[in-house]
C-alpha positions as CSV (number, residue, x, y, z in Angstrom):
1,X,-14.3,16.9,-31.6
2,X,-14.8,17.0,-27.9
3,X,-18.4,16.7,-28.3
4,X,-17.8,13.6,-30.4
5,X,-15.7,11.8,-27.9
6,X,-18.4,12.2,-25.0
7,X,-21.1,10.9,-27.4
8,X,-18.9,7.6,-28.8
9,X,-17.8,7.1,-24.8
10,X,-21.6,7.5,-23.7
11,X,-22.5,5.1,-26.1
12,X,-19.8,2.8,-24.9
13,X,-21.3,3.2,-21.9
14,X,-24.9,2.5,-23.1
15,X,-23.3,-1.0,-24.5
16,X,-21.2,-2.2,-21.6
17,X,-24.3,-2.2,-19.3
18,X,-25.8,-4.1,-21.9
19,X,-23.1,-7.0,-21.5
20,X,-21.7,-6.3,-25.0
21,X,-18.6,-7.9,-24.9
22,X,-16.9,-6.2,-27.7
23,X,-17.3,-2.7,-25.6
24,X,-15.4,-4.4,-22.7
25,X,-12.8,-5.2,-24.8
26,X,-12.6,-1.8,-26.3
27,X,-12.9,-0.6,-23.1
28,X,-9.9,-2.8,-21.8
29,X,-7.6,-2.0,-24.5
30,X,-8.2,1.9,-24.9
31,X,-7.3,2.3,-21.1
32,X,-5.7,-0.8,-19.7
33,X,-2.2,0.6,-20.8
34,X,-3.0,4.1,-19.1
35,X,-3.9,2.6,-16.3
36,X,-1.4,0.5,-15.4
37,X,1.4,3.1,-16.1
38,X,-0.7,5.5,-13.6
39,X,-1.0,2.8,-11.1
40,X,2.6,1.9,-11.9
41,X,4.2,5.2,-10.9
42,X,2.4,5.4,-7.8
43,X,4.2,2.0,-6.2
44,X,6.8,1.5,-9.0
45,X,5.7,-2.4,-9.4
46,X,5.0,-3.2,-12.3
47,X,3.2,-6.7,-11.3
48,X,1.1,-5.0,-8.7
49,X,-0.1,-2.2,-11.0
50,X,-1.1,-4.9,-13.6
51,X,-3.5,-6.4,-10.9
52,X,-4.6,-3.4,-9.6
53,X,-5.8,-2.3,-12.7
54,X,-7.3,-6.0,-13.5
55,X,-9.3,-6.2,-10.8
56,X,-11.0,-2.8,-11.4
57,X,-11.4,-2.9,-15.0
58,X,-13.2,-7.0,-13.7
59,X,-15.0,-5.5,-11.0
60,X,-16.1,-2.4,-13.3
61,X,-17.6,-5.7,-16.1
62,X,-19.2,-7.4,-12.8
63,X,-21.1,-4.3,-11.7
64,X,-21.6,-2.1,-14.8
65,X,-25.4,-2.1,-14.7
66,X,-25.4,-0.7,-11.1
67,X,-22.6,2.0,-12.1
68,X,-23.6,5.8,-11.9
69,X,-20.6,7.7,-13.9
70,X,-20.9,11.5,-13.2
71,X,-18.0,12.6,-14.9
72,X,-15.9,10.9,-18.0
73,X,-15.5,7.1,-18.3
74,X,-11.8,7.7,-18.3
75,X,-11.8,9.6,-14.9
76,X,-14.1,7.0,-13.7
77,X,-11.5,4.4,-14.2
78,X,-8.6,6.3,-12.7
79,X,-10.0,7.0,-10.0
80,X,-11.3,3.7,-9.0
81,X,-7.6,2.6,-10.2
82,X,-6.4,4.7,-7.5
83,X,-8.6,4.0,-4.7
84,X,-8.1,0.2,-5.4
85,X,-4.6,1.4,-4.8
86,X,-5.3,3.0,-1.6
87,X,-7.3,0.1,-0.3
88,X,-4.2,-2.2,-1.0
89,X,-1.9,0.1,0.4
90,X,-4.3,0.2,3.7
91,X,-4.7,-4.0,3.4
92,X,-1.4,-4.5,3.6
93,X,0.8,-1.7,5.5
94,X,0.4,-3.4,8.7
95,X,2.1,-6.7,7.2
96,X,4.8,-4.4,6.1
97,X,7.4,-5.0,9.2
98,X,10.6,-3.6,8.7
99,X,12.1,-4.2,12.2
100,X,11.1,-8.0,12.3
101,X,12.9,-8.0,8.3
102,X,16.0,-6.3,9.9
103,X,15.9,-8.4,13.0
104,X,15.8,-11.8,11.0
105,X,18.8,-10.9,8.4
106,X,20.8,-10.5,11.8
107,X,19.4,-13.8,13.2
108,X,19.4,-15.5,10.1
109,X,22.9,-15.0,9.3
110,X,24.9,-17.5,10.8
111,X,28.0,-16.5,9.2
112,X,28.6,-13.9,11.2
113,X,30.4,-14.1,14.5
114,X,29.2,-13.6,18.1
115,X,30.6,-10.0,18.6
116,X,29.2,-8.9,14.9
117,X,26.0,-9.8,16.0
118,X,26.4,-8.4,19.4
119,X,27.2,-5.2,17.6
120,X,24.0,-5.1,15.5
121,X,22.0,-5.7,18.4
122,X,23.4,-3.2,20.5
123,X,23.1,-0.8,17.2
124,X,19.5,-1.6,17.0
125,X,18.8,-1.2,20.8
126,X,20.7,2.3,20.7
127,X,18.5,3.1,17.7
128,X,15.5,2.4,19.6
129,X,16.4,4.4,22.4
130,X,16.7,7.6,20.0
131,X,13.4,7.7,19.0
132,X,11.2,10.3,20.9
133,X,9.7,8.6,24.1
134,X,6.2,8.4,22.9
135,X,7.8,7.0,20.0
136,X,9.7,4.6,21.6
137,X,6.9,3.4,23.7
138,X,4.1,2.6,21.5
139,X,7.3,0.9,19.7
140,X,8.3,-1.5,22.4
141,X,4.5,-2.1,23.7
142,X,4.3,-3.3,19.9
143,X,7.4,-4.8,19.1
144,X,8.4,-6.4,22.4
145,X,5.4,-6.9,24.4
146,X,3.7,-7.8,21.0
147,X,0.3,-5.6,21.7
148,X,-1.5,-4.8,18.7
149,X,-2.8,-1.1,18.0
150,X,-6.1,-1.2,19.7
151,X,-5.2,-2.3,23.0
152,X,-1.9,0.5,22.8
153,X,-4.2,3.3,22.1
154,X,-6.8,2.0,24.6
155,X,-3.7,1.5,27.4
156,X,-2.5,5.2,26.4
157,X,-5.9,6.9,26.2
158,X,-4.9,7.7,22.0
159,X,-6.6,6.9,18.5
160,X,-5.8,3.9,17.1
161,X,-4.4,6.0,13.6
162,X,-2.3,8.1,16.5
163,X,-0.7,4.4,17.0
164,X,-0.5,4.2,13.4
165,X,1.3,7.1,12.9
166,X,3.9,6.5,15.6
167,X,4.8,3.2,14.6
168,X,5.3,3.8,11.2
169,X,7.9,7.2,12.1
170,X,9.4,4.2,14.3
171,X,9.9,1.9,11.5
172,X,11.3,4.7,9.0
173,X,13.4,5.9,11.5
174,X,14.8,2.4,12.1
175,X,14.8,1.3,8.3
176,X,16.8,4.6,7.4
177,X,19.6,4.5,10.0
178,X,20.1,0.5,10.5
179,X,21.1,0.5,6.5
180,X,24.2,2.3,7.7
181,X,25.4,-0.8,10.2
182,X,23.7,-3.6,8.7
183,X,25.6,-3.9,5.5
């Protein structure tokens, strides 16, 4: 049986890099649905799996005759699922901003009075202060001086992914304990 399977997906192979259509779609519907359930418990989006998994299974169609697969189609596709994954999650951390999300629900809120939103502020701003001084200064170089990574780790003689790193303990930090006061 085994040695079945690796013949009929070798000669699935054979046909997709021949452009056969009806092997893509094969293709798309014996893994699209394991795909997008792998992608989709990995960021629990269900929207954002569905495209991941899209554009891999449309790159794999647009590049199959230059394609090497070493190991089994199906790992193949996972694991270019999951590095798609990896590049979005790179491509779009540092858009991710939790401190300029919680700092415009306090702005944007005009509902609340003066001394509420004195309170916040002076929440966040005592939150700040708590995080470990390195912490707290890449954070503020960032945040309030409005530096970006490179020119931080060039100013503090440290990698750029040391600024990374910091920055995102920051923003945990902040996201975790500003739920408390903010609600």
């Amino acid at each position: 049986m085994i040695i079945r399977f690796k013949m009929n997906e070798q000669k699935l192979i054979r046909k997709l890099r021949k452009g056969k259509t009806k092997a893509y779609k094969h293709l798309f519907s014996e893994y699209y649905d394991w795909l997008c359930n792998y992608i989709f418990q990995l960021c629990h989006d269900r929207s954002l799996s569905e495209d991941i998994v899209q554009e891999t299974l449309v790159n794999f169609w647009e590049k199959r005759k230059q394609i090497v697969i070493t190991s089994s189609l199906k790992n193949y596709l996972f694991r270019s699922c999951h590095n798609r994954f990896l590049q979005h999650i790179r491509k779009e951390s540092p858009r991710f901003d939790t401190l300029d999300k919680i700092q415009g629900d306090i702005i944007s809120e005009t509902s609340w009075e003066d001394d509420q939103f004195d309170f916040k502020m002076k929440k966040l701003n005592e939150l700040i202060d708590q995080l470990p001084p390195r912490c707290k200064e890449i954070f503020v170089q960032n945040k309030l001086e409005k530096k970006k990574y490179k020119e931080i780790a060039l100013n503090m003689g440290i990698s750029i992914k040391t600024v990374e790193n910091q920055m995102s303990k920051a923003l945990h930090f902040l996201k975790e304990h500003a739920t408390m006061f903010l609600l």
